[in-house]
N, C-alpha and C positions, 0 to 999 in steps of 0.2 A: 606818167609812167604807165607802162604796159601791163607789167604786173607786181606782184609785191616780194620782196624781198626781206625776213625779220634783219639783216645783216646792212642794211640799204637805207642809210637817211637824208634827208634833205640838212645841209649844212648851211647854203644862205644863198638867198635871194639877191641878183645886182638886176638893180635898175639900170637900165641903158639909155639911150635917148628916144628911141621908139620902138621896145620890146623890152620883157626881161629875161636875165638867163640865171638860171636856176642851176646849182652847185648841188651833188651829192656827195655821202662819204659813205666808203664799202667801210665798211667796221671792218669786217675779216682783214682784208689787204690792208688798212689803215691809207687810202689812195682817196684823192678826190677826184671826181668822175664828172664831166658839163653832163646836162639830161639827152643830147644829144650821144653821149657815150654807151650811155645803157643800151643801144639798139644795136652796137659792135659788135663781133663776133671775141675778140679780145679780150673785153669788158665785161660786160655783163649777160649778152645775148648767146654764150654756148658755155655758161657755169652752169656746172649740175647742182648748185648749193639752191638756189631757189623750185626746180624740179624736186628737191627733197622737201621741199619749206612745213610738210607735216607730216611725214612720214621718218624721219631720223630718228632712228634710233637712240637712246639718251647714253652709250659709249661712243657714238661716233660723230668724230668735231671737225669740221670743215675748216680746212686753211684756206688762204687764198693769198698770193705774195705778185705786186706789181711787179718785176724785175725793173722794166723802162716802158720809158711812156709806149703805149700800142702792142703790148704783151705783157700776157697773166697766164700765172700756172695754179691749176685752184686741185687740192689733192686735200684726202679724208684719212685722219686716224682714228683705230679704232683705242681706245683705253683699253676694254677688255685683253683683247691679246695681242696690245702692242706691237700693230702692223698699219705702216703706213701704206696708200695705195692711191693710185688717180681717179676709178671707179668703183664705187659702193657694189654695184653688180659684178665684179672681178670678184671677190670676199662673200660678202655678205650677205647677200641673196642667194648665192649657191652653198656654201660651207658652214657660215653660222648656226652653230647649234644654239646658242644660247638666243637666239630671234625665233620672236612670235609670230606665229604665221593668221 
């Protein structure tokens, strides 16, 4: 894997007959993912959930929802004031009073 994801586990390893392929699970989406899928643009290679991986704020919870296989919509709500949104930078970087700067 390229890079790490708290949301992104390794679920099981198959042996093949000359290779193995390696299984993940996006916790958020509840979706299993080949390690070949993380490098998608779909999948895991244009979520901004890993881009926050230490920086989020502890009101703001990343969903992430597979619809069908080779599309993903990954959107953030805040607790605090109960607004859902697609970009953290839409919100909260600009508006939030209550974020430390």
């Amino acid at each position: 894997m390229s890079y790490k994801c708290k949301f992104l586990q390794l679920h099981k390893t198959i042996l093949l007959i000359d290779t193995e392929c390696r299984i993940y699970k996006c916790l958020l989406g509840n979706a299993l993912l080949r390690e070949k899928d993380l490098h998608e643009k779909w999948a895991c290679k244009r979520c901004k959930v890993k881009d926050l991986y230490d920086k989020v704020c502890v009101n703001l919870i990343p969903q992430k929802e597979f619809i069908k296989r080779g599309i993903s919509e990954t959107w953030f709500f805040c607790n605090l004031m109960n607004i859902r949104f697609k970009e953290p930078e839409e919100f909260c970087l600009r508006y939030c009073k209550y974020r430390k700067n």
